[in-house]
C-alpha positions in Angstrom: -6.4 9.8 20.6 -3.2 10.1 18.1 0.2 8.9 19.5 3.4 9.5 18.5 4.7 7.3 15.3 8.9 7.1 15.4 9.7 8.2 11.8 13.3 9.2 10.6 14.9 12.1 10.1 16.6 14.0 6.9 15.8 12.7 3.3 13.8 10.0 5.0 11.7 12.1 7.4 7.6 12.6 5.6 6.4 16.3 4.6 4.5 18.3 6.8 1.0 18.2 5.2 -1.0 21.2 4.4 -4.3 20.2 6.1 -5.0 17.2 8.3 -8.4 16.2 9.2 -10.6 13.1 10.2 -12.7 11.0 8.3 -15.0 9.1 10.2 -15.5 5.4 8.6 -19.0 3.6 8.5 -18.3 2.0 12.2 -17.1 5.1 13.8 -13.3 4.5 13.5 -12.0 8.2 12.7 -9.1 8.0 10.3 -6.1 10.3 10.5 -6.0 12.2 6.6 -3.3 14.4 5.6 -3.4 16.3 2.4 -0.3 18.2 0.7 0.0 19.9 -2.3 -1.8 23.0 -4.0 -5.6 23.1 -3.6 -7.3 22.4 -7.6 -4.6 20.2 -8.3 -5.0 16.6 -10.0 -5.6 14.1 -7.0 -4.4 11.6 -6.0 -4.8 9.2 -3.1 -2.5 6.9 -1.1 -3.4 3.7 1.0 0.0 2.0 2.6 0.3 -1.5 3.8 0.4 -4.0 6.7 2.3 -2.3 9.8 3.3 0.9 7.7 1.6 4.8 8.2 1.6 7.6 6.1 5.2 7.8 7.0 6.0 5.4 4.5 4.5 7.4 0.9 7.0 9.8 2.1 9.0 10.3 -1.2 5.8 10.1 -3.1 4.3 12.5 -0.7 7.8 15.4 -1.6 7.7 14.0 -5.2 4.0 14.8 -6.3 2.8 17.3 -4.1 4.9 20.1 -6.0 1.8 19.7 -8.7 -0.6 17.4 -7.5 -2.9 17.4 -4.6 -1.9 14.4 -2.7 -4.1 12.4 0.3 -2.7 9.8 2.5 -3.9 7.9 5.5 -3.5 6.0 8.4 -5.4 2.5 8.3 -7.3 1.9 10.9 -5.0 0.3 13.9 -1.9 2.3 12.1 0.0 5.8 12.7 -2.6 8.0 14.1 -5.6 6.0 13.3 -6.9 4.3 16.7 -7.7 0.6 15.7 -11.5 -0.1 15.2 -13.7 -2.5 16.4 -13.4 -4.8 13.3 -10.3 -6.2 11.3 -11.9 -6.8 7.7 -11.3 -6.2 3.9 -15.2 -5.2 4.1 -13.5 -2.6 7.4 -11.1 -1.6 4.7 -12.6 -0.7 1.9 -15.2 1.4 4.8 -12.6 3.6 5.1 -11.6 4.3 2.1 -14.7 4.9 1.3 -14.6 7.6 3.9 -11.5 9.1 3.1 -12.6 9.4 -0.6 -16.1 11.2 1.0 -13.4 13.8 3.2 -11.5 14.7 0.9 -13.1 15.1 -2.7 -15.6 17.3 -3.8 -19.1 15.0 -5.7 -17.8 13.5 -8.7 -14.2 14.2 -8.6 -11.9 12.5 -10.1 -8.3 11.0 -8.2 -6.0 8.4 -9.1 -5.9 5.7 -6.3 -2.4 3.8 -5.1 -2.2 1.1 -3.4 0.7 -0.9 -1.4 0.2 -4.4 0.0 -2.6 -3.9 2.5 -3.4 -0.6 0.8 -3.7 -2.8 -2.9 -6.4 -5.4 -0.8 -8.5 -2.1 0.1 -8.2 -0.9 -3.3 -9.7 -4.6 -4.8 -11.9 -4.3 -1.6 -13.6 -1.0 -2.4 -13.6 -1.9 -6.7 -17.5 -2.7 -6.7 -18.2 0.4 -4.0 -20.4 3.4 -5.3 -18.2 5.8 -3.9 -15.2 4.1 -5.3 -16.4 4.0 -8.4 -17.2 7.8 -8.5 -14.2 9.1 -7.6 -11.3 6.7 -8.8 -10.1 7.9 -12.0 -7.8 4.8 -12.4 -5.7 2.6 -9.9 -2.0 1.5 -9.0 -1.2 -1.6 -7.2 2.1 -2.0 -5.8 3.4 -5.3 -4.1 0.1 -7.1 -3.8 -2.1 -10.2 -4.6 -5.7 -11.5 -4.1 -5.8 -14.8 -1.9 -3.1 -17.1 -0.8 -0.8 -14.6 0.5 0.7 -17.4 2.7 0.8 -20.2 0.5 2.8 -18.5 -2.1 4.8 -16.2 0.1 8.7 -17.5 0.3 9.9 -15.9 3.2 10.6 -19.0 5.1 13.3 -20.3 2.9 11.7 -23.7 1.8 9.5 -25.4 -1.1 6.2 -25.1 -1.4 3.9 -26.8 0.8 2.3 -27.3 4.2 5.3 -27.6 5.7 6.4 -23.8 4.3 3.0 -22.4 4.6 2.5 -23.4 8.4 6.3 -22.0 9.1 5.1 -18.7 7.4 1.9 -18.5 9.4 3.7 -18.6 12.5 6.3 -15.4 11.1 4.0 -14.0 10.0 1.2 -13.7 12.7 3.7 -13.8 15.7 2.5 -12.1 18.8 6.1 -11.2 19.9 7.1 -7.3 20.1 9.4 -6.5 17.4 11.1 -3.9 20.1 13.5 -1.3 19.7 15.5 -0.7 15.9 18.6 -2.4 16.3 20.9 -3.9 14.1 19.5 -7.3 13.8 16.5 -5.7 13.5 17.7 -4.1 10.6 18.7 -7.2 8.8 15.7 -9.5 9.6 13.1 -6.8 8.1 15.8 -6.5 4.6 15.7 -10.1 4.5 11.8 -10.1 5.1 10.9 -7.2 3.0 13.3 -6.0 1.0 15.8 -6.1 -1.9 19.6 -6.7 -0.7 20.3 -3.4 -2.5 18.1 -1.5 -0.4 20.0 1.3 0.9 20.9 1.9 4.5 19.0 4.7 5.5 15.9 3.2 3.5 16.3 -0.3 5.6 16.5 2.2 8.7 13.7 4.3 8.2 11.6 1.6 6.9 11.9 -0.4 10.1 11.4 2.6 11.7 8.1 2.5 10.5 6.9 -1.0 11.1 8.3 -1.2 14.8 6.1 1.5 15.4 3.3 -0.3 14.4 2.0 -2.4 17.6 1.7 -5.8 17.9 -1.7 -6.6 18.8 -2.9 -4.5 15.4 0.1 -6.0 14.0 -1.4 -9.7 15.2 -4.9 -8.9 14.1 -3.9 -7.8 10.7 -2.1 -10.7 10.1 -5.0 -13.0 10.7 -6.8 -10.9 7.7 -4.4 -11.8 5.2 -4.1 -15.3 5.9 -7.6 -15.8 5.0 -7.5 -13.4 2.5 -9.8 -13.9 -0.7 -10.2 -11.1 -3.2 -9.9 -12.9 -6.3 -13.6 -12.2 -7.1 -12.8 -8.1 -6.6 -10.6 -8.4 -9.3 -13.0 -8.2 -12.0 -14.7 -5.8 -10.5 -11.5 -2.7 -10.4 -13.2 -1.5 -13.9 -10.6 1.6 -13.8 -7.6 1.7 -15.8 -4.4 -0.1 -13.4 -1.1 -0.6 -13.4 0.8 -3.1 -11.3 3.9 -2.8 -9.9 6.2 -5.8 -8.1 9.7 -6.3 -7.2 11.3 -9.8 -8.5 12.9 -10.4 -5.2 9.7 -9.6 -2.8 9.6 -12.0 -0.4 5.9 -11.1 0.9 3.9 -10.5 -2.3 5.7 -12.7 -5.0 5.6 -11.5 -8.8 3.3 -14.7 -9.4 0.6 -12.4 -7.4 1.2 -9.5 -10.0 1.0 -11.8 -12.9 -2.3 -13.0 -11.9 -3.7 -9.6 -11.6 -2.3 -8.2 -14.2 -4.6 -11.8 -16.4 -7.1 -11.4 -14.4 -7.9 -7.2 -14.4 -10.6 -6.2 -16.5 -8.0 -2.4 -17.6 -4.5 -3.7 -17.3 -2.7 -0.3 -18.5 0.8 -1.1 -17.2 2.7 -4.0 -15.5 6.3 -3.0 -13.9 8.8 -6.3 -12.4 11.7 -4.6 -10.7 14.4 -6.6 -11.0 16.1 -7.2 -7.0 13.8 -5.1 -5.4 11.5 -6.0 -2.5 8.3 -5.7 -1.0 8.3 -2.3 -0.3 8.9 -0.6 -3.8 7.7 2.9 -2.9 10.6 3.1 -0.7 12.9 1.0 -3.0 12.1 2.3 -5.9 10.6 5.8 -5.2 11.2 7.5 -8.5 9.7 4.2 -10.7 6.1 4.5 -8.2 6.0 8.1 -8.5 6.4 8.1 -12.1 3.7 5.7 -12.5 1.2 7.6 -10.8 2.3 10.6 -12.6 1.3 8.4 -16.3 -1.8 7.8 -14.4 -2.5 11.3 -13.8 -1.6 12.1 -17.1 -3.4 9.4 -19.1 -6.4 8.9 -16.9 -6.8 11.3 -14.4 -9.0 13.8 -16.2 -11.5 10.9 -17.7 -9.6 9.8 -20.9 -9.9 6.0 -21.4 -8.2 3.5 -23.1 -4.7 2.6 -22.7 -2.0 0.2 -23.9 -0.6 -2.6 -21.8 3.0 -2.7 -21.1 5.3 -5.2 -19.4 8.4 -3.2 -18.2 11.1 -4.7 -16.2 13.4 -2.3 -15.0 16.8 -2.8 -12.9 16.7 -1.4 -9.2 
């Protein structure tokens, strides 16, 4: 049963899709899909993060669909995506699985972007069949492997057990995070983004993660503190491009840097300089433009590639 998901309004507010359907993952759990854009298009395929919905690709969503076909989804637990019996990167990369079954025809080709969460599925799903027949190349965006925790620096102290038990407790709190207010406001900016993050993005941002509730919110959490993808990494064989923002609180660019050593087809690695966790809302036109050289480069089976470190100014 789909529920309503508090979005904003105006420049912030997400495009009405073209289609919507279900895909039903390997346990059952039917996923809420949405697809925009012209039919025949280049694809390409959106996974958001912890506590976020479609909702939150929203300026990619306007941004590629003019020429691309574009399909986003709700993660199980998230916008209109009932939560499932299991809370797993295994769960995960299920459904992306499924999504990628819905909504591409045997053996096409999309480009595959991933934020946070929605980067873990994309490491969680490298080694899948289906994965690997239908991801053309990949874009991680604000996301690490293992010790999400230990290296996060969102509790403002050294490194240690001291910090890391301090951030457990943030981060997996069971309290409601209740109506958008303006406290509200400021905690999630301090949390999760930049502090040049404009107003209406902080708003419509924590717009989108108070909407999330706090028992998936809970659950989730207990996921990515146990988190260990390292060993996926090798296994992303697809052309990928990383993208981080030096001041994200959440991910830290020592996360990126590890991937970006440790991925088999590093093709691009982005820093942002002052921008937070959640680039595609930060930093719209940089993470659209990147899936568009992905597109371009990759997404019709051309290999190869250069790496790149580019670190841009928010």
């Amino acid at each position: 049963m789909s529920r309503s998901v508090p979005v904003s309004t105006g420049p912030y507010a997400p495009p009405v899709p073209a289609r919507v359907l279900t895909a039903v993952s390997a346990d059952g759990t039917r996923l809420h899909v949405e697809t925009h854009g012209p039919e025949g298009a280049p694809a390409v395929v959106l996974a958001h993060g912890w506590t976020c919905s479609t909702a939150f690709w929203a300026a990619q969503i306007r941004d590629l669909a003019a020429d691309h076909r574009v399909v986003a989804y709700d993660q199980r637990g998230h916008g209109r995506t009932p939560a499932g019996a299991v809370c797993s990167t295994d769960a995960l990369a299920d459904d992306l699985e499924a999504v990628l079954a819905a909504t591409l025809a045997p053996g096409e080709k999309a480009v595959v972007a991933g934020h946070s969460m929605g980067g873990m599925t994309v490491l969680a799903a490298a080694a899948r069949p289906r994965f690997r027949e239908h991801a053309a190349a990949a874009l991680l965006c604000s996301t690490g492997a293992s010790r999400l925790v230990a290296e996060s620096t969102v509790v403002p102290l050294g490194p240690g057990a001291l910090r890391t038990g301090l951030t457990r407790r943030v981060l997996g709190s069971r309290a409601p995070l209740g109506p958008v207010t303006p406290v509200a406001r400021r905690v999630l900016r301090y949390g999760t983004m930049g502090p040049g993050a404009a107003p209406g993005t902080v708003d419509a941002c924590a717009r989108i993660v108070h909407g999330c509730p706090t028992r998936v919110r809970h659950a989730w959490s207990k996921v990515l503190d146990t988190l260990e993808l390292d060993h996926a990494v090798g296994e992303l064989l697809v052309p990928t491009a990383v993208v981080v923002g030096t001041a994200d609180r959440l991910t830290p660019p020592v996360h990126a840097r590890s991937l970006v050593a440790a991925l088999p087809n590093c093709v691009g690695s982005t820093e942002l300089t002052g921008v937070g966790h959640m680039t595609p809302m930060e930093a719209p036109e940089v993470v659209s433009g990147r899936i568009r050289e992905l597109v371009a480069g990759y997404g019709t089976g051309a290999q190869g590639g250069t790496d790149v470190t580019i670190k841009e100014g928010a």
